[in-house]
Residue, then its C-alpha position, 0 to 999 in steps of 0.5 A: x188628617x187635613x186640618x182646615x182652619x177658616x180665615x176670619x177665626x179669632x179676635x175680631x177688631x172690636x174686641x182687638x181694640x178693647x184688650x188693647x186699649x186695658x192693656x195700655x191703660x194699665x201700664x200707663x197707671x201703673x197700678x190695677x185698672x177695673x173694667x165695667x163687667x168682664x171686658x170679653x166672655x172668655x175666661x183665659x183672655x180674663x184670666x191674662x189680663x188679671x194676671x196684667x192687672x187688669x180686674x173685672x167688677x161685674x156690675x154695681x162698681x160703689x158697692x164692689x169697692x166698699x166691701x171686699x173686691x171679689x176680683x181681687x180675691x179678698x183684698x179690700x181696697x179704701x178708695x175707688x179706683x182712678x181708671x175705669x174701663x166701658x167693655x166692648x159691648x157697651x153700657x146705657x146713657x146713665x151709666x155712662x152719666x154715672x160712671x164719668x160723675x164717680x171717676x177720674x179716668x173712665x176709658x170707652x172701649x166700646x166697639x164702634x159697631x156697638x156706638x153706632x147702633x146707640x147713635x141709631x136707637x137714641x135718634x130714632x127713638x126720640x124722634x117716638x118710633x118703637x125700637x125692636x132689638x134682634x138679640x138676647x135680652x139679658x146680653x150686655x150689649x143689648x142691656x146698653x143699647x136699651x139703655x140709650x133708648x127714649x121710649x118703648x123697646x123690645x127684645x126678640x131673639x126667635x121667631x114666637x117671640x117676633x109672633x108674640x110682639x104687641x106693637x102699636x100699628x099706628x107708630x113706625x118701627x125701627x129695627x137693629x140688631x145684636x151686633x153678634x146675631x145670627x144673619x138669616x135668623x134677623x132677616x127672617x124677624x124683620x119679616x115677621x114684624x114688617x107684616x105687623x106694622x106698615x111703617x118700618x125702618x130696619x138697620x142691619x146693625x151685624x158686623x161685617x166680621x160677624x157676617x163673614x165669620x158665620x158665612x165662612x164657618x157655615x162653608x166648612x163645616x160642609x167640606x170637612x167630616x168634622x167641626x171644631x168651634x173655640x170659644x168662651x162658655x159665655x160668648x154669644x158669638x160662638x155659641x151662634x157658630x156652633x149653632x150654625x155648624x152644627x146645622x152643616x156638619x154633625x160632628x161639631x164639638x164646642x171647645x173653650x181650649x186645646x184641653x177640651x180637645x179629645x184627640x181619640x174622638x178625632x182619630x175616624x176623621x179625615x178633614x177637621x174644620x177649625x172655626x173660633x168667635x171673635x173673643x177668642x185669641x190667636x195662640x188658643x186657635x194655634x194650641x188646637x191646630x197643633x194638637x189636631x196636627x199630632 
């Protein structure tokens, strides 16, 4: 059996960042850090930097402290933490106010793709243009992008929604993407609203990694007899590679780890294609590539 695994599979630098950035926070305090929601969506990096002391608070952090710490399994804790961590996606203007007014030590692990599209909306927005968000509405990235815009935003994440947009033709347009959003799925929305609104601004705001990755997993999935796309049950990014190989090859299985792997469902194949999202670590990638090689 031919085992292909793509190149730009696994971590990408945003989120290479983010981990790396708790992990020094934590041994520098010596002591448990908190990250502002889960720092990437996949539950065995979550799972490894809890066991660094590295715990993940979901949203509303001075509640969370004042009862019992879900992430801390029932411990309670009487005082705040010192060190707060901003996950990769990001979060709004206020909460950022607020996070740096409640806490000592509040580290931004914001991937820098994500701060430019804030950098983006912020200025165009107050400058009165309607920002339109290619992406899905309850992710946290977009939630934080929102949050740095003065004025009207709207989400769209599918063709009837872009159909659906009631814009205000005398006013310009500005549109950015969800950093992890499907790059012909954008370009095909931009189109949509162009024909909406004369003046119109677009930022093809999707990482170079994300481009590359779905350009990539898209190729193999059309050389090999099947498709194996790891990822978090929560990653957007992945659930987006899925999507797109499974429009190429027919035999595409989504794994969050090498035990989801069915090696009898494999058997009738010749080639396998390997294919992983950007929160997705290296020894999950090799985990699988050895049981496929078995």
């Amino acid at each position: 059996m031919k085992v292909i695994t793509a190149e730009h599979a696994g971590f990408c630098f945003g989120v290479q960042r983010a981990v790396e950035e708790a992990e020094k926070c934590a041994e520098n305090a010596g002591s448990e850090v908190f990250t502002y929601g889960p720092l990437i969506h996949n539950e065995s990096v979550i799972h490894d930097l809890e066991e660094k002391g590295i715990f993940a608070v979901e949203t509303d952090l001075e509640e969370a402290f004042l009862s019992e710490n879900p992430a801390t399994e029932g411990r309670t804790r009487q005082k705040r933490p010192n060190t707060i961590i901003i996950r990769a996606h990001g979060v709004g203007r206020e909460t950022e106010k607020r996070l740096k007014e409640r806490y000592e030590h509040v580290v931004d692990a914001t991937c820098p793709f994500v701060k430019k599209i804030h950098k983006i909306v912020a200025e165009h927005s107050a400058a009165g243009e309607q920002i339109v968000i290619t992406g899905s509405p309850s992710h946290p990235e977009v939630i934080g992008i929102r949050g740095w815009v003065q004025g009207d935003s709207y989400v769209i994440s599918n063709e009837q929604e872009a159909n659906a947009l009631d814009l205000d033709a005398s006013r310009k347009v500005c549109i950015v993407s969800q950093t992890t959003f499907h790059f012909n799925k954008f370009k095909d929305l931009v189109e949509i609203v162009k024909q909406k609104v004369y003046d119109i601004c677009a930022f093809n705001t999707i990482c170079n990694a994300t481009e590359e990755r779905q350009r990539e997993a898209a190729q193999l999935a059309q050389e090999v007899d099947a498709m194996l796309v790891l990822g978090g049950e929560n990653s957007s990014n992945s659930k987006k590679l899925f999507e797109i190989c499974s429009q190429a090859c027919e035999n595409t299985y989504f794994l969050q780890t090498s035990d989801d792997l069915d090696r009898s469902t494999l058997l009738s194949f010749d080639s396998i294609g390997i294919t992983a999202g950007a929160s997705t670590p290296h020894y999950i990638i090799e985990e699988v590539q050895k049981k496929c090689q078995k």
